[in-house]
C-alpha positions in Angstrom: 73.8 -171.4 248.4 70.4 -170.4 247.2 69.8 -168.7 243.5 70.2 -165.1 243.4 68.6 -163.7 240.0 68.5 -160.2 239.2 64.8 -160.4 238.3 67.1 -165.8 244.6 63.8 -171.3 258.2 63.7 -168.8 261.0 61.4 -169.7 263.9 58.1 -167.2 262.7 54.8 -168.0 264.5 53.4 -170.0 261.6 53.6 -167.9 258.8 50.1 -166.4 257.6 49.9 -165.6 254.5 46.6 -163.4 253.7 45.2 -161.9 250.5 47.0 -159.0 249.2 44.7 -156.2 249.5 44.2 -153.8 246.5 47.1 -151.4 245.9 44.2 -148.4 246.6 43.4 -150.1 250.1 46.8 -150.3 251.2 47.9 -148.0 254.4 48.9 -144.8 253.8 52.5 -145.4 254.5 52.9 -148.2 252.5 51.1 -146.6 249.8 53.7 -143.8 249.8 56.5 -146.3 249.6 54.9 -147.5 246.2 55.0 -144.2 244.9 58.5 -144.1 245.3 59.3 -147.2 243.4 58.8 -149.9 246.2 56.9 -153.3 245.0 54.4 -155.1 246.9 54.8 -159.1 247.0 52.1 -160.1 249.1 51.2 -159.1 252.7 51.4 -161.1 255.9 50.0 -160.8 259.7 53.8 -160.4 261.6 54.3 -160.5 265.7 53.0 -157.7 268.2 49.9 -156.4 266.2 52.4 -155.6 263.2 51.0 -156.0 259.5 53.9 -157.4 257.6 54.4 -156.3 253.6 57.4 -158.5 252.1 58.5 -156.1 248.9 61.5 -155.0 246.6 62.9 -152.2 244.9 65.9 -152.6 241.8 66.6 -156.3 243.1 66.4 -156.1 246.9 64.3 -157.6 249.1 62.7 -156.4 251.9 60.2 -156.6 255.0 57.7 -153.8 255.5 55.6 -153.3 259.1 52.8 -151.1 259.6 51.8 -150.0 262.9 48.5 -151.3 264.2 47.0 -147.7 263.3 47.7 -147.7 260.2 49.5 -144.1 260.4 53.6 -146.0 260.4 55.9 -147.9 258.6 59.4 -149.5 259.3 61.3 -150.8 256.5 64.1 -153.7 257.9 64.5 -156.8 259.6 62.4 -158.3 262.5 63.8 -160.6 265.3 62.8 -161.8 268.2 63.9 -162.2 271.5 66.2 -165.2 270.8 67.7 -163.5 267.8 65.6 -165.2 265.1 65.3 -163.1 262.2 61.3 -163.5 261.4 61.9 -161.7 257.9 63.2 -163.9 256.1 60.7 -167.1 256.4 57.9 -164.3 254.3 60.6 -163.1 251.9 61.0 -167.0 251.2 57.4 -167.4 250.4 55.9 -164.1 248.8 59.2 -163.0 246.9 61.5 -165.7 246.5 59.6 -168.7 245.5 57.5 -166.9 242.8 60.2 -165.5 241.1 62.4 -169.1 241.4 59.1 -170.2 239.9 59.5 -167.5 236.6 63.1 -168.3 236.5 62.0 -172.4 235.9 59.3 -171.5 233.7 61.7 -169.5 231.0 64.4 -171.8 231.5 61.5 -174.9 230.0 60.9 -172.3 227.3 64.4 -171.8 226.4 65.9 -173.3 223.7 67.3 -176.5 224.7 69.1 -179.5 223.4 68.3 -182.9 226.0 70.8 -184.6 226.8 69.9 -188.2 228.5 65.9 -190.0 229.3 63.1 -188.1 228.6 61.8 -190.0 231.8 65.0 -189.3 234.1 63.6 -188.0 237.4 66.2 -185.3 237.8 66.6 -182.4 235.5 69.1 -180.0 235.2 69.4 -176.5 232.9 73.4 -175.9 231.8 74.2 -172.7 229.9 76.2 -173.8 227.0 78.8 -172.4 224.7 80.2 -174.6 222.0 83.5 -172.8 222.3 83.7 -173.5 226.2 86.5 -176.0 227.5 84.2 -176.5 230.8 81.2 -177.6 229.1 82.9 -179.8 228.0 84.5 -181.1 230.7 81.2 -181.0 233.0 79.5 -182.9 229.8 82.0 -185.6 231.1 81.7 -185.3 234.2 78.1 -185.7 234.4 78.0 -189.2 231.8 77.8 -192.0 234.5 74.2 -190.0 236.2 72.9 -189.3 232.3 73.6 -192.7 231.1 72.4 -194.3 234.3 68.5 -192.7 233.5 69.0 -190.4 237.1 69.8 -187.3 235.2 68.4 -184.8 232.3 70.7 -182.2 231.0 68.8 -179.6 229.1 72.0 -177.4 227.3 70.5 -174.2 226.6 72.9 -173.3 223.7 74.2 -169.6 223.7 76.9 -167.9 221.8 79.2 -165.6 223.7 82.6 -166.5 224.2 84.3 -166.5 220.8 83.2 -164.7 217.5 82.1 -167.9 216.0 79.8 -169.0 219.1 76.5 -168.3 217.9 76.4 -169.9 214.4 78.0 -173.2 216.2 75.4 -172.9 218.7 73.2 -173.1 216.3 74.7 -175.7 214.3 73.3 -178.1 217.0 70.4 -177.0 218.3 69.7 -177.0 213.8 70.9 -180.2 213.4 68.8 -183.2 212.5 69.6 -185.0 215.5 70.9 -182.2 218.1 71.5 -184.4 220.8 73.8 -186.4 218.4 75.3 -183.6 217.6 75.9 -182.3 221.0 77.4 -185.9 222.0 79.8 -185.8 219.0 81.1 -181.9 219.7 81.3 -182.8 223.5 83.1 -185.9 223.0 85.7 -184.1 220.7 84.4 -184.2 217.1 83.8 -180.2 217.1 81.2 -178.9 215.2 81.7 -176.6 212.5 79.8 -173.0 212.4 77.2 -173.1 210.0 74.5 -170.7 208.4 70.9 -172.2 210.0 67.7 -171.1 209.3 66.2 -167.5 210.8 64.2 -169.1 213.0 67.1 -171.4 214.7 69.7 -168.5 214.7 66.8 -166.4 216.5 66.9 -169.5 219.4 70.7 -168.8 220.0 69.6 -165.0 219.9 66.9 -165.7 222.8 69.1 -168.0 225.0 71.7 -165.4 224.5 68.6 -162.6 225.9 67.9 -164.6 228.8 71.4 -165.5 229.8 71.9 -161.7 230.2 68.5 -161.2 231.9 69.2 -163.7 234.5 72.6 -161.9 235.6 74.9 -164.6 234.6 78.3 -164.3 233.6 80.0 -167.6 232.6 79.4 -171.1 231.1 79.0 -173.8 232.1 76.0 -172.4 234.6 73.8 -175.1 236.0 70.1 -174.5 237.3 69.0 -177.0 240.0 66.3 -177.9 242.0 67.2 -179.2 245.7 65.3 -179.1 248.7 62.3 -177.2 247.1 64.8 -173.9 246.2 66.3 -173.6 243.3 70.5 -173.5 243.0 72.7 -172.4 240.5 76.6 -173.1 240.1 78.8 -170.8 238.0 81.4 -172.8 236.1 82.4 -176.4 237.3 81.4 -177.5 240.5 83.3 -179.7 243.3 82.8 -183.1 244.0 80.5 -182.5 247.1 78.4 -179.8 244.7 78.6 -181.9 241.8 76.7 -184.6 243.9 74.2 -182.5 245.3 73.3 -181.4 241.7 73.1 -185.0 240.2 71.0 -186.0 243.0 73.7 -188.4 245.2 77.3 -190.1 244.5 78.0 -191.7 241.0 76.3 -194.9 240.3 
């Protein structure tokens, strides 16, 4: 399933994508729709003399198509005569992939403990919650990938289950050797909550902000790349998911 945030190939004649024009320039229709709340993405040349407008409004996307006039719009789905739906291949690439893109970027800026090679050539983002029985279990479950080299885990540490979450939280992500730690509380030696520093409390604080941002709602949730889109499992995966996210079966 592909990632739905709250910020996630049908047959199209190849997709062209040209330059959004400036919001002043655009036809009077669509102009009206952005009044009313409606964001342009980016703008693309769709079947029958049609200019196509891929945009959303509170978290929904949608295709917009502009008469050849300029003078009319209609807001929905296009098919052809086949039944391919022809808006979803411009959704993919003027809404979807850029905002797949933001979510990557502030996962890398989150506050993460690694877990496994800095040179693996797969990388994964699990939400994190000292005081989650799952995490730990998925922590197990995904040793023989980590300590093989295939797999990165990057634990973005938040504190939201229990009382005590945040200041264990940041107990590891403080600690002098936080992947050390992690491995010790993951393995069954719990860590204690401690008082850290501003500055490290402020990281639990942050992960805690984006976890909210991004819509979730439980922990362990893992952020993955496969086949160019970006996938996210809530809790513990099955066996066929847990392979797709670790890149293949168990060496």
């Amino acid at each position: 399933m592909a990632l739905r945030f709250t910020l996630l190939m049908a047959t199209l004649a190849p997709l062209a994508v040209v330059s959004a024009v400036h919001a002043d320039e655009w036809p009077g229709p669509v102009q009206a729709l952005v009044e009313e709340g409606l964001e342009i993405h980016g703008e693309f040349e769709a079947p029958g003399g049609l200019a196509g407008y891929a945009a959303s409004h509170q978290g929904r996307e949608m295709t917009v198509y502009v008469t050849a006039d300029g003078q009319h719009a209609i807001v929905g789905t296009m098919i052809d005569a086949e039944g391919n739906d022809l808006s979803e291949a411009p959704l993919d690439e003027l809404v979807r992939a850029p905002q797949e893109g933001q979510v990557w970027q502030q996962l890398e800026q989150s506050h993460w403990i690694q877990d496994g090679q800095e040179d693996a050539p797969r990388v994964l983002y699990t939400f994190t919650d000292p005081n989650c029985p799952y995490c730990r279990q998925f922590w197990e479950q995904a040793r023989p990938w980590v300590e093989a080299g295939e797999v990165q885990l990057r634990h973005v540490m938040v504190g939201i289950m229990q009382p005590d979450s945040p200041a264990k939280a940041s107990a590891l992500l403080g600690a002098e050797d936080p992947e050390a730690a992690l491995h010790d509380h993951s393995g069954g030696d719990s860590v204690a909550p401690s008082a850290q520093p501003r500055h490290i409390e402020d990281k639990v604080y942050r992960n805690n902000q984006l976890f909210d941002e991004l819509g979730l709602y439980a922990t362990p949730t893992t952020v993955y790349r496969h086949e160019g889109r970006l996938q996210r499992v809530d809790g513990m995966p099955n066996e066929a998911r847990l392979h797709e996210m670790m890149g293949g079966e168990a060496p």
